[in-house]
N, CA, C and O atoms as CSV, one atom per row, in Angstrom:
chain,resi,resn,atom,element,x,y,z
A,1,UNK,N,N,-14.968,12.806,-0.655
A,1,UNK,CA,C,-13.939,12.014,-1.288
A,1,UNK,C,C,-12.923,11.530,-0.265
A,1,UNK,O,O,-12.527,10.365,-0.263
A,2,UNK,N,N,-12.502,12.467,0.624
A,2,UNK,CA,C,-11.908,11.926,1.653
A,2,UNK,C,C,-12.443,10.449,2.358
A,2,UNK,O,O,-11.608,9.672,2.821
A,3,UNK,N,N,-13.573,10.208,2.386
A,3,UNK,CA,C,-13.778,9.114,3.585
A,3,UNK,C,C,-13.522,7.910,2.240
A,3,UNK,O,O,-12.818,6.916,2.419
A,4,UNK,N,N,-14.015,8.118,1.300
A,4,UNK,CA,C,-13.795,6.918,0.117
A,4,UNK,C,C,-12.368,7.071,-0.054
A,4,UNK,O,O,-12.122,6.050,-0.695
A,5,UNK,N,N,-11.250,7.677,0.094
A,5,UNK,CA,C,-9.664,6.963,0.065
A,5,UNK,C,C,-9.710,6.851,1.241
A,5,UNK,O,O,-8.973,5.905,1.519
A,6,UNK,N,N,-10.297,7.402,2.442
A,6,UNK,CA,C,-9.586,6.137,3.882
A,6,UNK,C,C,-10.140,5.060,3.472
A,6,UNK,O,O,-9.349,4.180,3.133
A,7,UNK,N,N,-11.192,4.838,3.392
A,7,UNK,CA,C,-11.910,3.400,3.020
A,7,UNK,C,C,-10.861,2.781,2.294
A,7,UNK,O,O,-10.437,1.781,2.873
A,8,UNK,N,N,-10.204,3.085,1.039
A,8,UNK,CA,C,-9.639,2.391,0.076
A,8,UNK,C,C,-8.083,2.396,0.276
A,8,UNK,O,O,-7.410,1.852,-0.600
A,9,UNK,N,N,-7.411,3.004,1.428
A,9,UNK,CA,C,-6.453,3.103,1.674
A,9,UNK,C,C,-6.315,1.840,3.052
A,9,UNK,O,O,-5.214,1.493,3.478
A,10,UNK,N,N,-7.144,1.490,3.393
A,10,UNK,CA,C,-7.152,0.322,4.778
A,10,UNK,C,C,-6.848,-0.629,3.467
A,10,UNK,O,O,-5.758,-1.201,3.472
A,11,UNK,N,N,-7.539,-0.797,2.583
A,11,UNK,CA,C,-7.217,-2.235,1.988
A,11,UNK,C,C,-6.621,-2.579,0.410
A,11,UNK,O,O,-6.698,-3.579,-0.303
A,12,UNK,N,N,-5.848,-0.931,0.202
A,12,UNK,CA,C,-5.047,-0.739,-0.796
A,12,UNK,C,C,-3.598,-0.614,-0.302
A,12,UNK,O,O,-2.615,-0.980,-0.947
A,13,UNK,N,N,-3.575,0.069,1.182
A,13,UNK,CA,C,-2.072,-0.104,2.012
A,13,UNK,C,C,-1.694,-1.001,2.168
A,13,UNK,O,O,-0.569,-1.319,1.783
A,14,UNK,N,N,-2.909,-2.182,3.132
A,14,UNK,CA,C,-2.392,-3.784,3.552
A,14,UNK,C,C,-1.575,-4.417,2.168
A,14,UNK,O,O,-0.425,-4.856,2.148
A,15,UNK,N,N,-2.534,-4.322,1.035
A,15,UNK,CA,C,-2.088,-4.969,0.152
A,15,UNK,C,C,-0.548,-5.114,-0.425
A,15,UNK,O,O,0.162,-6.113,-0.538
A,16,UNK,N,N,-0.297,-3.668,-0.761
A,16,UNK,CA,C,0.787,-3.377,-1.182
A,16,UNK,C,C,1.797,-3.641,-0.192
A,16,UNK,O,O,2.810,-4.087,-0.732
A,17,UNK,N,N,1.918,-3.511,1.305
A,17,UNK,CA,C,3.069,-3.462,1.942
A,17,UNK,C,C,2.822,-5.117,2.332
A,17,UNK,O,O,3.771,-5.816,2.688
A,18,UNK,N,N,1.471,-5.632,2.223
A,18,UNK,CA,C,1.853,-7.200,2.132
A,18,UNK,C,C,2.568,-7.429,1.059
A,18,UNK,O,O,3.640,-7.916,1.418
A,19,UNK,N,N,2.493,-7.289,-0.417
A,19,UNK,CA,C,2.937,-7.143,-1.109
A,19,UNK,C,C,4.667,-7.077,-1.104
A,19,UNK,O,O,5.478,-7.890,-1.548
A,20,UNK,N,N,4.856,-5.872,-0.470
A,20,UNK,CA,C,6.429,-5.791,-0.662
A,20,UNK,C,C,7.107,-6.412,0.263
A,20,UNK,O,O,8.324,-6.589,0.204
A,21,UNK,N,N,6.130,-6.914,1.492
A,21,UNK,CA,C,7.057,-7.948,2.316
A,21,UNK,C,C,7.118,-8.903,1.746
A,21,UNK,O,O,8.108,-8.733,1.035
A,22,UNK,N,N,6.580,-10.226,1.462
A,22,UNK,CA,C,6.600,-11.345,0.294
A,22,UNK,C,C,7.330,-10.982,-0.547
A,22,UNK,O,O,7.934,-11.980,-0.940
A,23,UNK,N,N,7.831,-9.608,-1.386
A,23,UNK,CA,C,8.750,-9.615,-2.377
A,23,UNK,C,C,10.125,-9.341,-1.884
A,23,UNK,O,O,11.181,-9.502,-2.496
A,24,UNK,N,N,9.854,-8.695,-0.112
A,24,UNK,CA,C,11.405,-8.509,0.229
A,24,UNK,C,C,11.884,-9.964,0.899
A,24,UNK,O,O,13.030,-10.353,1.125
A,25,UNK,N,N,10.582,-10.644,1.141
A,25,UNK,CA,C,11.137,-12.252,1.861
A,25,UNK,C,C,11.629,-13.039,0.472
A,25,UNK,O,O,12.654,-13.707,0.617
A,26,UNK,N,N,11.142,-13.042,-0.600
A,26,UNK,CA,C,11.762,-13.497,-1.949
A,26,UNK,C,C,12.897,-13.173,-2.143
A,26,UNK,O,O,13.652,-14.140,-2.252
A,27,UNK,N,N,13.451,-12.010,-2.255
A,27,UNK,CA,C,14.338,-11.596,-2.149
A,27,UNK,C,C,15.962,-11.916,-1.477
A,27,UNK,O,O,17.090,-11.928,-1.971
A,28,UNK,N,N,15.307,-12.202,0.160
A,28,UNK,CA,C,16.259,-12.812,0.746
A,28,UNK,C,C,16.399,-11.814,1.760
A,28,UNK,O,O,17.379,-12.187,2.405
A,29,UNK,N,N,15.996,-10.826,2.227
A,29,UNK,CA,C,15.711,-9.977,3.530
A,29,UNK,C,C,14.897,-10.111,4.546
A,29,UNK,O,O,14.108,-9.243,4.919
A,30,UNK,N,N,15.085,-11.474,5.169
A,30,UNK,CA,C,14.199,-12.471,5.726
A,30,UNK,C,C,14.371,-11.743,7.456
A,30,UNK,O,O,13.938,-12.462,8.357
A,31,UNK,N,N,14.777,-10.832,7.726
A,31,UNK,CA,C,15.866,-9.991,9.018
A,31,UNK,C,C,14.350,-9.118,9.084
A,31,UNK,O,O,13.486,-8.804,8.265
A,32,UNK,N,N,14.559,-8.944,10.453
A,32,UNK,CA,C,13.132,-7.710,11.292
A,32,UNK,C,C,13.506,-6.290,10.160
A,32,UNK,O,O,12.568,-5.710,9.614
A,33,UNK,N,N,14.572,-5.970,9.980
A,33,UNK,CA,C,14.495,-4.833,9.436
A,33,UNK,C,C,14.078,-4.733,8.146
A,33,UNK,O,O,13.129,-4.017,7.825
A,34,UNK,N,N,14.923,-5.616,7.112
A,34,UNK,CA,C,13.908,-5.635,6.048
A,34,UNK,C,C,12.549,-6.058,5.747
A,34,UNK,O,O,11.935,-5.599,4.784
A,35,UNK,N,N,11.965,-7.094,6.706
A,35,UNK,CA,C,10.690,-6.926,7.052
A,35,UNK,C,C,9.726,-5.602,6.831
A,35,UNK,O,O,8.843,-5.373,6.004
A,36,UNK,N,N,10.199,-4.933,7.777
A,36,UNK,CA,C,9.713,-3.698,8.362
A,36,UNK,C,C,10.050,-2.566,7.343
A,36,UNK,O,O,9.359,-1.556,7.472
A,37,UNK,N,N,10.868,-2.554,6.481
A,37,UNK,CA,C,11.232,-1.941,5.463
A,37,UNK,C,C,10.465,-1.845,4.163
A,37,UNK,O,O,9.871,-0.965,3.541
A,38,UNK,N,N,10.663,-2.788,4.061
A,38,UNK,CA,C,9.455,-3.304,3.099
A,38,UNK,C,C,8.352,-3.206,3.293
A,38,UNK,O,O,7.727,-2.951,2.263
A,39,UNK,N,N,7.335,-3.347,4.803
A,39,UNK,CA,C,6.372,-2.853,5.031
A,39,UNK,C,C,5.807,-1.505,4.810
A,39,UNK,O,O,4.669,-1.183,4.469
A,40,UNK,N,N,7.346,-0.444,5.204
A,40,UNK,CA,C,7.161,0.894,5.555
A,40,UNK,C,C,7.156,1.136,3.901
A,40,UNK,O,O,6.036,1.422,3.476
A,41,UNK,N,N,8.115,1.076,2.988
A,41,UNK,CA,C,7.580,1.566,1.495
A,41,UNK,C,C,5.945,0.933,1.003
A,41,UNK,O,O,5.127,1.487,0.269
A,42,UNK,N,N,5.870,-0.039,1.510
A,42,UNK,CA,C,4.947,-0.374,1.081
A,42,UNK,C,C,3.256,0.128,1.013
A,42,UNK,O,O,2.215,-0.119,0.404
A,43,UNK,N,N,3.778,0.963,2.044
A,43,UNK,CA,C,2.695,1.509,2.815
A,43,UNK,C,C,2.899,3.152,2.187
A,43,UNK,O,O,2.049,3.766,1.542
A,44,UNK,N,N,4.026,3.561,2.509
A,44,UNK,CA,C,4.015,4.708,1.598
A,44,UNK,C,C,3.880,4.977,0.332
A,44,UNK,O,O,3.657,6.132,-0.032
A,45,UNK,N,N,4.006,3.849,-0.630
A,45,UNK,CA,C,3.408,3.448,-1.972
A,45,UNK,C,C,1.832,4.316,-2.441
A,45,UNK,O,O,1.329,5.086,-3.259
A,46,UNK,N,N,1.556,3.430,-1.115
A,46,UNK,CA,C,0.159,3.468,-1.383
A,46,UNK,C,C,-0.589,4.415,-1.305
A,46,UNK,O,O,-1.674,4.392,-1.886
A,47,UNK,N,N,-0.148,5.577,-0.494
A,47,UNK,CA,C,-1.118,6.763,-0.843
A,47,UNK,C,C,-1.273,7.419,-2.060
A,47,UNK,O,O,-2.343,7.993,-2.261
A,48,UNK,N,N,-0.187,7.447,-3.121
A,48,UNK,CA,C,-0.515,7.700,-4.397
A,48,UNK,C,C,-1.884,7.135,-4.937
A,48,UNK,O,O,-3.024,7.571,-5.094
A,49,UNK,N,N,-1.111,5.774,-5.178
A,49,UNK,CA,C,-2.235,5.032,-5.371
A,49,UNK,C,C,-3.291,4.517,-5.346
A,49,UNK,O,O,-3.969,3.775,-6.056
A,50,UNK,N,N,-3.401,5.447,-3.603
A,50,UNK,CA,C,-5.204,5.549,-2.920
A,50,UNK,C,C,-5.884,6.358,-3.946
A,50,UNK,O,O,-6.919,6.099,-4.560
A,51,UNK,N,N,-5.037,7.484,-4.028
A,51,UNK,CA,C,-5.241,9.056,-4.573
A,51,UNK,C,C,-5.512,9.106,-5.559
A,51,UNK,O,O,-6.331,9.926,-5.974
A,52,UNK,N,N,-4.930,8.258,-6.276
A,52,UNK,CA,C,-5.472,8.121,-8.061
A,52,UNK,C,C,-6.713,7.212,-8.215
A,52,UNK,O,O,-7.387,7.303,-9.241
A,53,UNK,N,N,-7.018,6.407,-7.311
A,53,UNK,CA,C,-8.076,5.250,-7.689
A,53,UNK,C,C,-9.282,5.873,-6.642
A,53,UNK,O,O,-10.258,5.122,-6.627
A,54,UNK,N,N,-9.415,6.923,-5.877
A,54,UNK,CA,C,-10.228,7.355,-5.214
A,54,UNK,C,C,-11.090,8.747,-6.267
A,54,UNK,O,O,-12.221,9.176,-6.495
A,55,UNK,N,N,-9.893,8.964,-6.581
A,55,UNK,CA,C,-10.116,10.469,-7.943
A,55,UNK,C,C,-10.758,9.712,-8.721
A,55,UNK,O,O,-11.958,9.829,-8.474
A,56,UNK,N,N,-10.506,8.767,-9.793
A,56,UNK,CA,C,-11.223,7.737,-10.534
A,56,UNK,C,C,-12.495,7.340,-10.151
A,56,UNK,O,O,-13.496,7.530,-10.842
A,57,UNK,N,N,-12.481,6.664,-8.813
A,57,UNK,CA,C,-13.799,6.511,-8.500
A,57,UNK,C,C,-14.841,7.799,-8.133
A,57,UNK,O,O,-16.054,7.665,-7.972
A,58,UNK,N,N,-14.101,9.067,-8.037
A,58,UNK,CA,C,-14.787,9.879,-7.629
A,58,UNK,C,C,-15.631,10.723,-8.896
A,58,UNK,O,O,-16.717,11.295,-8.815
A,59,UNK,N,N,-14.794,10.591,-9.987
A,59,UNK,CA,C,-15.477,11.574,-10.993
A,59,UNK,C,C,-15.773,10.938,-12.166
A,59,UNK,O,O,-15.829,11.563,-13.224
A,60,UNK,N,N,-16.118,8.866,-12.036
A,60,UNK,CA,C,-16.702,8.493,-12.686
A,60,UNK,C,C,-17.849,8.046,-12.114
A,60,UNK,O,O,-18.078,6.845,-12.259
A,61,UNK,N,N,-18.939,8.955,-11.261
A,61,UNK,CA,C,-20.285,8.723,-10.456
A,61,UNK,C,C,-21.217,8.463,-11.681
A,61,UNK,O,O,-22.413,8.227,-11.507
C-alpha cells in the first residue's frame, strides 16, 4: 500500500498545491511568499488525502 500512495501522492500533491497557488494568486498574494505558502499547505493537504484515497483503493481490490 505504501508504493500506491507514493504513486498517488506525486500527482495528488502537485495538484492540490497547484491548486492553492492559483487560489492564493486569486486572492491577491501574488508576493514569493505567498506563493510558496500556498504551495507549502498545499502540499501538506495532501497527505491526508493520499491516505484516504490510497486506503479506498486499497480495500476495494
Amino acid at each position: 500500500m505504501w508504493r500506491l500512495a507514493g504513486i498517488l501522492h506525486l500527482f495528488i500533491g502537485s495538484t492540490l498545491a497547484g491548486s492553492a497557488i492559483v487560489a492564493g494568486l486569486v486572492m491577491g498574494y501574488d508576493d514569493m511568499n505567498g506563493v510558496l505558502i500556498a504551495a507549502a499547505l498545499g502540499f501538506i493537504v495532501s497527505f491526508p488525502v493520499t491516505w484516504l484515497v490510497a486506503r479506498q483503493l486499497w480495500d476495494n481490490r
